[in-house]
C-alpha positions in Angstrom: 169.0 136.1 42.7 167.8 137.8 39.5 170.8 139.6 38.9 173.7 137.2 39.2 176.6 136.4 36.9 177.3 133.4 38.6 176.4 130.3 36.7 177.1 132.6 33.3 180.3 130.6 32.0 182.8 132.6 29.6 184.6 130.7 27.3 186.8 133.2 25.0 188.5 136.5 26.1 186.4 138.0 23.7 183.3 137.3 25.4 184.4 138.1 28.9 185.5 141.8 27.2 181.5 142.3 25.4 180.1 145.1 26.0 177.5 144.0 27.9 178.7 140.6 29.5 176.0 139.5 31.6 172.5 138.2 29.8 170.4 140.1 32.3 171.8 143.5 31.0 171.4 142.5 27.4 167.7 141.8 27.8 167.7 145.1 29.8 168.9 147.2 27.1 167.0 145.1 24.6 163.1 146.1 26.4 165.4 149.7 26.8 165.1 149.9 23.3 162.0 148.2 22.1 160.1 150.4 24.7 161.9 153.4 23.5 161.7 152.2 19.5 158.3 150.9 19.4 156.4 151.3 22.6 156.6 154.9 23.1 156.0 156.2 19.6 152.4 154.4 20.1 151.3 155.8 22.9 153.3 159.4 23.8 151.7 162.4 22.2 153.1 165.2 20.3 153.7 167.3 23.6 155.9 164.4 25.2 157.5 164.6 21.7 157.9 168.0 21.1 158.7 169.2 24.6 160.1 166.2 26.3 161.4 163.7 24.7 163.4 165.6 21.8 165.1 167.9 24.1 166.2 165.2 26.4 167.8 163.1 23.6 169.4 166.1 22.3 171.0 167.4 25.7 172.1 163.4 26.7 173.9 163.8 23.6 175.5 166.9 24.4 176.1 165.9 28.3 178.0 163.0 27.1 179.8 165.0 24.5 181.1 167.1 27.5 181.4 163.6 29.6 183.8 162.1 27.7 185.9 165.5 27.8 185.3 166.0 31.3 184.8 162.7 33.2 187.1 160.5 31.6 189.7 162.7 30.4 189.6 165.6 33.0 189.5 168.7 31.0 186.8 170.8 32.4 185.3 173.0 29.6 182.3 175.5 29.9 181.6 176.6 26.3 179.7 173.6 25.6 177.2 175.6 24.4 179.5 177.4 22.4 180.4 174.3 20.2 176.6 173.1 20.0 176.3 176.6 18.5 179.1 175.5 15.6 177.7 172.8 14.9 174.2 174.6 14.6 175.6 176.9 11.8 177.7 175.0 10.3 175.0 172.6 8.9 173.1 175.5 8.0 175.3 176.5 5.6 176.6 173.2 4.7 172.4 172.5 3.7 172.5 175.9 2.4 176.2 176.4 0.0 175.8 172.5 -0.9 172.4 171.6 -3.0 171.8 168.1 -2.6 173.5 167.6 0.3 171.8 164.3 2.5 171.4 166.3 5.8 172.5 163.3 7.6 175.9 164.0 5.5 175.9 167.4 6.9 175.4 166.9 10.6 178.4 164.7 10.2 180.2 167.2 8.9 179.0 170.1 10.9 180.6 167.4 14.0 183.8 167.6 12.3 184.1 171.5 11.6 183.0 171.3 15.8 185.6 169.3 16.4 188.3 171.1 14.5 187.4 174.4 16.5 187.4 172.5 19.7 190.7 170.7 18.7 191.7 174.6 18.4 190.5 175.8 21.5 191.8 173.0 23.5 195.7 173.8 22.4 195.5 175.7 25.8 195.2 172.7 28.0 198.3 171.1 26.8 200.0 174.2 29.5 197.6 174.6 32.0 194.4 172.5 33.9 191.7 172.7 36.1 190.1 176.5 36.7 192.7 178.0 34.5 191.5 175.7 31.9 187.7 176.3 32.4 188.2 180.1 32.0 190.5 179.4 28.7 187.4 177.2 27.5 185.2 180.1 28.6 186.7 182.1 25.9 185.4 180.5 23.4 181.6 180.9 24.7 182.3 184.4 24.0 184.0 184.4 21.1 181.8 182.5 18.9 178.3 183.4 19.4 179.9 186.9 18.8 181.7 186.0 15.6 178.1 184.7 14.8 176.6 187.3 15.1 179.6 190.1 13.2 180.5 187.5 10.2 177.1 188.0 8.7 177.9 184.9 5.7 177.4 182.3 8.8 173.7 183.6 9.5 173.1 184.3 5.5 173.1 187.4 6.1 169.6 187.8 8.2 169.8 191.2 9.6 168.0 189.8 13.2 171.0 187.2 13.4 168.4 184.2 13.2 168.2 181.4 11.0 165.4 179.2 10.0 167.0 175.8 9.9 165.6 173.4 6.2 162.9 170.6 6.0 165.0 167.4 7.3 165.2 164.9 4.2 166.6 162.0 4.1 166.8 159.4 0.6 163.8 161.7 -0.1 161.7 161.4 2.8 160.8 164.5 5.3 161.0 164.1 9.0 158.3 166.6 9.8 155.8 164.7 12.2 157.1 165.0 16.0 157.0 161.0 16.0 159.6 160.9 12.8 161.7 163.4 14.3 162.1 161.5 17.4 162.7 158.4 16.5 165.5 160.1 13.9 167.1 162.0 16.6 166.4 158.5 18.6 168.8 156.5 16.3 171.4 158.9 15.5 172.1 159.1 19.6 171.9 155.0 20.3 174.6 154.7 17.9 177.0 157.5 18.8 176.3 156.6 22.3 177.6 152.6 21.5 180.6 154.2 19.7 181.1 156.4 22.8 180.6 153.3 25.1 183.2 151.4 23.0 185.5 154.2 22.7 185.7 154.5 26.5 186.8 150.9 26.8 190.0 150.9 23.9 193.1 152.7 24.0 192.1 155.6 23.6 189.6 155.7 26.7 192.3 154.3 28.3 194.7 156.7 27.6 191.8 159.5 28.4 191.4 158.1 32.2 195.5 157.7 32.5 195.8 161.5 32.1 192.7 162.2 34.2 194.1 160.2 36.9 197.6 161.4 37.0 198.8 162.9 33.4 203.0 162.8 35.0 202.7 158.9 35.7 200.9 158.8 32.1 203.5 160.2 30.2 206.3 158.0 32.1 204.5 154.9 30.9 204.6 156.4 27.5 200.8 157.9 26.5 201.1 160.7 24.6 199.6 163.8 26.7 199.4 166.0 23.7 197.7 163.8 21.3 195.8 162.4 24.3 194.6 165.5 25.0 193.6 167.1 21.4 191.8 163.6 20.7 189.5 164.0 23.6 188.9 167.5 22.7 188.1 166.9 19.2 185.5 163.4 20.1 183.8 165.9 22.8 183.4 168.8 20.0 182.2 166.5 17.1 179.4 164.8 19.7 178.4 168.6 20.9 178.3 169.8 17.1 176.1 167.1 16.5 173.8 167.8 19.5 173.6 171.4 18.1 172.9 170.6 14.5 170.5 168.4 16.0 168.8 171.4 18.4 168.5 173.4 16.0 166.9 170.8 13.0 165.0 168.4 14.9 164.1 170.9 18.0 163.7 174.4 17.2 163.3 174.9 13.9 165.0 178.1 14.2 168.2 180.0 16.2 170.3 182.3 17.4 173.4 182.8 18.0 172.3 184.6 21.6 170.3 181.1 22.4 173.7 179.0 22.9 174.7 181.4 25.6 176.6 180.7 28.9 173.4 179.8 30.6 172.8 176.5 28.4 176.6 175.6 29.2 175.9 175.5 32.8 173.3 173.7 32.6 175.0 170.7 30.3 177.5 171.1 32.9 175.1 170.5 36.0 173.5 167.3 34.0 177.4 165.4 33.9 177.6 166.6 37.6 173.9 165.3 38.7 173.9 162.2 36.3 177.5 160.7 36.9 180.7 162.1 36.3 182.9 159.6 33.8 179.5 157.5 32.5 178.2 157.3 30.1 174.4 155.9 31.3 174.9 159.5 33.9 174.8 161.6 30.6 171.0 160.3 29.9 170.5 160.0 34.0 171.9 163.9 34.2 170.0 165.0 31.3 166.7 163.6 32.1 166.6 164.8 35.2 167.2 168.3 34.3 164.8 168.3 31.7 161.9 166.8 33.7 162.6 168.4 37.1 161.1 171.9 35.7 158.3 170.5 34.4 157.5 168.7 37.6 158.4 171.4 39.9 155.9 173.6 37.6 153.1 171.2 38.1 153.5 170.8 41.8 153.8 174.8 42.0 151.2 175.6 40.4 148.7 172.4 41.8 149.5 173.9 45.3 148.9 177.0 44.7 145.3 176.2 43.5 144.7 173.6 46.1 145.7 176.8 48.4 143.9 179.3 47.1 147.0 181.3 46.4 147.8 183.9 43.7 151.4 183.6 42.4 152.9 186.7 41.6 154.5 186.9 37.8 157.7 185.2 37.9 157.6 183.2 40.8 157.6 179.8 39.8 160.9 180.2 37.6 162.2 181.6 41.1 161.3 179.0 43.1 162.4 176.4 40.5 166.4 178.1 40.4 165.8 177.4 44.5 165.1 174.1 44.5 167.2 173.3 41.2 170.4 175.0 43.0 169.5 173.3 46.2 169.7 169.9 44.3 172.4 170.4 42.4 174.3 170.9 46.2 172.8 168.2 47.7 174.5 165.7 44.8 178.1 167.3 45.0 177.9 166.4 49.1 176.0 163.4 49.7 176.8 161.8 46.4 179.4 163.4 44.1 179.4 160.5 41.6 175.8 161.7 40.5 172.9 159.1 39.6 175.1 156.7 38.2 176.4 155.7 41.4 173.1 155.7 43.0 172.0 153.1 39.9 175.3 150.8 40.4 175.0 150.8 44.1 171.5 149.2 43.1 172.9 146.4 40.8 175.6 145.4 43.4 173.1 145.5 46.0 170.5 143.0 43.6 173.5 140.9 43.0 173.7 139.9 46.5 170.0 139.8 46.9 168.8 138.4 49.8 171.7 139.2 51.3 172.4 142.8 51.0 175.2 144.8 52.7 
């Protein structure tokens, strides 16, 4: 009875097409927001900041970078990493060669450079798919943080290969409390996650979920596989850039090239598959998830053992947290392969019906 859209009357094609049609999601997203805006930097402290909430903005940004590649246009990629890590150095040195440069102007651009070098290493897929085209993209996890590491002029020239990322100004003003980076890294994703949302939905998302579908019948109604292709490549790179100039900046502080390794691929790659593959709500579902599950599992662990009386040996709780994180991850791809996204729509459909559930 609460969720309904009957009784919601649509005059204009325009709004039966808005983004978010019915007035019960539009005040969703608008506490969404108000809790996230105002709410949270009030009461969460500096740990939730610093530990929490930062990295899970950062990875929902990079999940849906490799969502929009993977879920709606079906090119599976695993050096996701691998392009965070251009983006990384790239606005390093664009901070660092250009004096004056607004940092917000070089994240922007450190996307771009990201998205050319994806746009690069996705000429590949226009000849093959699937594994072949997960092992092409796993080229380029090697090939970069190793061409990092030899081309000394993208690390300055630091003889451990690690850069110290600088202050993050903007019109002046330095982000340096956990609170202002936050609520910085908080904006930057709500609006490349509406232009994501409203990219899906035009032509070009379209075109992205024609080719996923079936790319033969595709190109026989006249959609351009090629450019199709490139373009989803190059919007999944330039989202992943950001996310890395953004983990490095806002996050860290300070990388390597040896931190955006194969492991942090993989586990981008399980957030898509736990959250939702092909939504964009599963990116922040996924990534959430994945960041709070350790810390949960670590508390639990830990609690028991003391409530037990047991000695852990060194080690064990990372061991026991691969278990249970594997054990998930299988438990998803068989009882629900369309991740936590589905779980949350089933939910709607089911409150739309309310009291009368099927």
């Amino acid at each position: 009875m609460f969720y309904r859209e009957s009784g919601q009357l649509k005059t204009s094609y325009q709004e039966d097409q808005a983004l978010l049609s019915i007035t019960q999601d539009r005040i969703g997203l608008l506490l969404i927001l108000i809790g996230a805006f105002v709410l949270i930097p009030l009461l969460a402290s500096d740990y939730w900041f610093t530990a929490i909430l930062i990295p899970f903005l950062v990875f929902s940004l990079a999940a849906l970078g490799l969502n929009l590649l993977t879920g709606y246009a079906g090119q599976l990629s695993l050096g996701t990493a691998a392009f965070m890590a251009v983006g990384a150095f790239a606005a390093y040195n664009f901070e660092l060669r250009v004096p004056g440069l607004p940092v917000l102007v070089s994240f922007i651009l450190a996307g771009i450079t990201t998205a050319i070098v994806g746009i690069a290493f996705g000429i590949p897929s226009l000849r093959i798919r699937g594994f072949y085209l997960a092992v092409a993209t796993l080229a380029a996890q090697f090939f970069i943080p190793w061409l990092l590491v030899k081309v000394g002029w993208f690390t300055n020239y630091s003889s451990s290969g690690v850069i110290t990322t600088q202050p993050v100004e903007i019109f002046g003003y330095v982000f340096d409390s956990p609170v202002e980076r936050y609520l910085l890294v908080l904006a930057i994703v709500s609006v490349l996650a509406l232009l994501a949302k409203n990219l899906v939905r035009s032509n070009i998302g379209r075109a992205w979920m024609a080719v996923r579908d079936m790319d033969v019948a595709a190109e026989v109604i006249g959609i351009k596989i090629m450019r199709t292709k490139l373009i989803a490549f190059g919007v999944s790179s330039f989202y992943c850039g950001v996310a890395g100039a953004l983990y490095a900046y806002v996050y860290l502080g300070s990388v390597e090239p040896d931190g955006f390794n194969l492991d942090l691929s993989f586990r981008i790659l399980f957030m898509v598959i736990i959250g939702g593959i092909g939504s964009i709500m599963g990116s922040f579902f996924g990534a959430a998830f994945i960041t709070l599950l350790p810390i949960f599992l670590d508390i639990i662990i830990n609690d028991g053992a003391a409530l037990l009386n047991l000695k852990l040996a060194a080690g064990i709780t990372s061991v026991m947290q691969l278990l249970v994180f594997g054990g998930l991850i299988i438990f998803f791809l068989i009882v629900e392969p369309l991740g936590l996204a589905r779980l949350w729509q089933i939910t709607k459909e089911k409150l739309r019906l309310w009291p009368f559930p099927h």
